[in-house]
N, C-alpha and C positions, 0 to 999 in steps of 0.2 A: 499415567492416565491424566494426574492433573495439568503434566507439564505442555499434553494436547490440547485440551479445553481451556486451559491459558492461552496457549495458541493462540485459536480459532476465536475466542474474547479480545486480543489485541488484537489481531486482524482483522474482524469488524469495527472494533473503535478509530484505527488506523484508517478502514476505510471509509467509512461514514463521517472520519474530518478529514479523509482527501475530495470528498465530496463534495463537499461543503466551501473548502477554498479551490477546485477549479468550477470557475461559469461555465451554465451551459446546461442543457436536461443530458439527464445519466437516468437510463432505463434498466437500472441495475434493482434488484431484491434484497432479500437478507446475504445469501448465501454467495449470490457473487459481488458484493460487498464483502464480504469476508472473505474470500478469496482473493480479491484486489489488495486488502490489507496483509493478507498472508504474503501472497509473490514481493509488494510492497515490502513487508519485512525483509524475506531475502534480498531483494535490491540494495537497499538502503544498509542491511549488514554488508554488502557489497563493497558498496560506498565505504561507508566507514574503514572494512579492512583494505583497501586502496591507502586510503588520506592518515593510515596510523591508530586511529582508533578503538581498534578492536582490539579488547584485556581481557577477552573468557569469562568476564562477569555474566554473561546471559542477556536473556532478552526484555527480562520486565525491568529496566531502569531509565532514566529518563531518556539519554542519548540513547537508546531501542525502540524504543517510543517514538521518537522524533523521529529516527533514520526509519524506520518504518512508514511514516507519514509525507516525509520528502519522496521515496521510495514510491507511493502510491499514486501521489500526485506527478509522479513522471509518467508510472503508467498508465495512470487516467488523461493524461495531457495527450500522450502519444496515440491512444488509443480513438480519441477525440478527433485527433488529427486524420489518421490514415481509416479509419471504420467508418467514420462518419462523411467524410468525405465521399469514400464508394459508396454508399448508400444515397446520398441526396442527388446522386449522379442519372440512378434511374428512374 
């Protein structure tokens, strides 16, 4: 249970500072902000086990942390990109 609620803690912090470093208005709440941080984690463990990385340590340590924020801010860039785009269209 607590290894959920660690979770769902890094993945709001994860995404409330991928927030933060991409511009731009993000009409995002609590929850998908923590959701963006969440998928973010998986990306960025992603990443990581591509480039070597990845030792089994888990997810709360610094490089988890980080890859999780890089991770966020890909999909907040991305999402920026192609959403916001069809939308300002109409």
């Amino acid at each position: 249970m607590w290894n959920l609620i660690s979770f769902v803690l890094l993945g709001l912090v994860a995404g409330a500072i991928a927030r933060l470093l991409v511009p731009g208005r993000h009409k995002l709440g609590l929850l998908r902000t923590a959701v963006l941080g969440m998928i973010g984690s998986f990306i960025g463990g992603f990443i990581g086990y591509l480039i070597g990385h990845d030792k089994g340590e888990g997810g709360l340590q610094v490089s988890g942390i980080f890859g999780s924020v890089v991770g966020a801010v890909i999909i907040l860039a991305v999402y920026q990109k192609f959403v916001h785009k069809k939308r300002s269209r109409r």
